[in-house]
N, C-alpha and C positions, 0 to 999 in steps of 0.2 A: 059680401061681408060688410059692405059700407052699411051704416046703421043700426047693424047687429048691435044689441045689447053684450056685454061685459060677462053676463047670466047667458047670454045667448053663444057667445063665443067659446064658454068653458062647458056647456052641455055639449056641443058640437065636437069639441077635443077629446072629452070624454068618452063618445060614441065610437070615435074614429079610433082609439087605445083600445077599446074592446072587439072593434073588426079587427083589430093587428093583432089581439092577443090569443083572438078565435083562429086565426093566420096561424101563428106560429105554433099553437095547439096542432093544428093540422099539421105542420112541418115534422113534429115532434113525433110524427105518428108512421110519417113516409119509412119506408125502407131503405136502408143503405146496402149496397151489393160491397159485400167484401169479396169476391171472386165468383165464377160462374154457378157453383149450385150453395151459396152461402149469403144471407143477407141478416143482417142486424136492425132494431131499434133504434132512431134516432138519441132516444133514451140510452141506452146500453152503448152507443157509440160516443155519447159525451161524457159517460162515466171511461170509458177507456182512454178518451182522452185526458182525461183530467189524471187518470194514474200515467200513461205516456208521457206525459209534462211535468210530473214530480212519482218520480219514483219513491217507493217507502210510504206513498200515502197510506193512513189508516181507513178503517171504515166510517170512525169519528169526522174524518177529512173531509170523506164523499161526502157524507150527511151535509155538514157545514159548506162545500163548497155548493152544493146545488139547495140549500136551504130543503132540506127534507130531514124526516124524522132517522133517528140511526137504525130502528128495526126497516125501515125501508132501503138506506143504505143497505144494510146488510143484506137485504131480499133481494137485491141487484146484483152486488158482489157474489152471493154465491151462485147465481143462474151466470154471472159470467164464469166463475171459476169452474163449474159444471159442466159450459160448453165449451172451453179449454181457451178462454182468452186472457184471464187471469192467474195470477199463483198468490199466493198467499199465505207466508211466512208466519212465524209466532217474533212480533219484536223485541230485540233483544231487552229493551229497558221495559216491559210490560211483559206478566201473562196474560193480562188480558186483552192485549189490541194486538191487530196483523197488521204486516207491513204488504202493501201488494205493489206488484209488478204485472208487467204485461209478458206473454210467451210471443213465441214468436207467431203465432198465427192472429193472437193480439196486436202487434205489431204490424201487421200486415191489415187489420182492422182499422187500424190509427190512418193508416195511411188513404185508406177508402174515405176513412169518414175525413179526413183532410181534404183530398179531392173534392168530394160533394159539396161540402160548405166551405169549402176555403175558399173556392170563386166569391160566394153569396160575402163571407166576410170581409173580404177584400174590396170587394162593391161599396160594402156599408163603411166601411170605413175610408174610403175616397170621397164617397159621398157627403159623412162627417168631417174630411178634412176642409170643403169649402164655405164651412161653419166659420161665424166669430166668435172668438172666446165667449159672448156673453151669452149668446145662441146656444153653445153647450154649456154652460154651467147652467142656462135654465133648462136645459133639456137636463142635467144632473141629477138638479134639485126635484122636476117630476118623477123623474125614477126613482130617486130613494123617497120620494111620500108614496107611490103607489107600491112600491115595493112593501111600505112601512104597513100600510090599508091591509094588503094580501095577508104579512106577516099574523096580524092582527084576528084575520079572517079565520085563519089558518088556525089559528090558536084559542079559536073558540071549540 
């Protein structure tokens, strides 16, 4: 790195964010074993999680919480409600939004996909904990511009 250019150092980071992003594409892709003859979507398990963790979420929710379109939420939710890990209510202050929950074989989904990346999470954030504050807030400010780029992309 010594003598690297400035230009030479941010092409180089920039490279290295899209092997991790190719990374965790792949992750996203792996299977999760919710019991012997049952396995989930990386996909389909972080949307279970995300109703596990706040009950009463809408579809609106999902959308917004994994930054995706609400027809896509909805395409999710109902192939979860379909394969019996979801339920989903009509909420009481809307006709038109559900309130969803997980069943109990959701539940027991939550808990697989807990296992699998709760290690990985628990890593990365040990990992982050021997950060200094300024080392993540600049690692912050990266994520929300590439985040903002993606947003951007996205919406073309």
């Amino acid at each position: 790195m010594h003598g690297d250019s400035k230009d030479d150092l941010v092409k180089t980071t920039v490279r290295q964010l899209m092997r991790v992003a190719h990374r965790v594409a792949r992750v996203e892709d792996l299977p999760i074993r919710v019991h012997d003859d049952l396995e989930i979507t990386t996909k389909e398990a972080h949307t279970i999680e995300a109703v596990g963790e706040r009950p009463g979420l809408s579809v609106t929710d999902v959308a917004t919480t994994f930054g995706i379109t609400k027809s896509a939420a909805s395409q999710m939710v109902t192939k979860l409600v379909a394969k019996g890990f979801l339920t989903k209510v009509r909420a009481p202050h809307s006709n038109k939004e559900w309130e969803l929950g997980l069943t109990p074989l959701g539940w027991t989904a939550f808990r697989a996909h807990e296992s699998a990346h709760g290690r990985d999470f628990a890593r990365l954030v040990d990992h982050l904990n021997s950060f200094s504050l300024s080392q993540i807030a600049t690692l912050t400010v990266l994520l929300e511009a590439i985040g903002g780029i993606m947003e951007d992309r996205l919406g073309e």
